[in-house]
Phi, psi and omega in degrees: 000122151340139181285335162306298179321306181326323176242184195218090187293003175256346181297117201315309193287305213277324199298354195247292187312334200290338217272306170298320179287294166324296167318318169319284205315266215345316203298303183234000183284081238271163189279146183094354164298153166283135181215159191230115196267088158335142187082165190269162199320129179245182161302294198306279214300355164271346116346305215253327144319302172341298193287356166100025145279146190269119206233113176224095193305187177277161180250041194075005186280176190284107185294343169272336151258017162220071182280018191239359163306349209232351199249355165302337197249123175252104194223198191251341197196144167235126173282139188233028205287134150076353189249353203287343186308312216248351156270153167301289175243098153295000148293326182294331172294322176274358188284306187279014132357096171257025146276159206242358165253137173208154203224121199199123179245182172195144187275159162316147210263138171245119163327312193256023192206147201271167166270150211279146164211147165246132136319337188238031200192100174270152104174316183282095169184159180234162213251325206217144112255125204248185177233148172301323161344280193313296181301331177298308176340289177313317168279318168298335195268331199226056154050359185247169258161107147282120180274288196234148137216195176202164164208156180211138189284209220225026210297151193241334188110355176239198197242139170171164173315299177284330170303306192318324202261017167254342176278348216214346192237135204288132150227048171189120181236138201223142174254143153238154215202136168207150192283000000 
């Protein structure tokens, strides 16, 4: 399967996240920077080629046990969207960044909901959910200065006690950030 195939661009929540997210880069990133999207080519990061970034991935090796794959790319801004969750250590990846902007979300620790996991996949599951603190920390610490941020839920659309509290309770937090 196409890495495209994986998600399914008519589903609302991802189609919302992809939408905030773009608008964030936008906001200050100018279109035609070189960028280096952690991770392997997705819908966002071809999304975001569409909108006219030179956009160039990871080729999928395990980033907690080569975080220094990342210091090969010499680009103006690095994308960190959705994966940093899913390494053991993410620091070693943001320390070796040889960019001097970097734009990076995650989703958010829910109180009322376990971090995600698949049974059926190590590599789809997540390792940190973070609190915003924690991740700010995690970036001050691994050498970057947060310039901005924002959160936003997750409304899913059905009816229940956790869609209600995923609508009113922030579960995405997205940074710009610069050494």
């Amino acid at each position: 399967m196409d890495s495209t195939e994986a998600y399914n661009l008519n589903n609302k929540v991802l189609s919302r996240r992809y939408s905030k997210t773009l608008a964030f880069v936008k906001q200050t990133l100018p279109v035609g920077t070189s960028v280096l999207d952690i991770g392997i080519a997705n819908p966002l990061s071809k999304l975001f080629e569409q909108e006219g970034y030179n956009v160039t991935n990871t080729k999928g090796e395990d980033l907690d046990d080569f975080p220094e794959s990342v210091n090969q790319f010499k680009t103006e801004a690095a994308f960190a969207f959705e994966i940093l969750e899913h390494l053991i250590n993410p620091m070693g990846v943001l320390k070796n960044i040889q960019a001097n902007r970097l734009y990076a979300s995650i989703p958010l620790s829910l109180w009322f909901a376990k971090a995600y996991r698949n049974k059926n996949d190590r590599w789809d599951q997540h390792f940190h959910e973070f609190e915003d603190w924690q991740f700010d920390w995690l970036l001050e610490k691994s050498g970057w200065k947060i310039v901005r941020s924002e959160k936003w839920t997750s409304p899913t659309g059905v009816v229940g006690i956790r869609p209600l509290l995923r609508h009113i309770t922030p579960r995405y937090y997205i940074v710009e950030a610069k050494r």
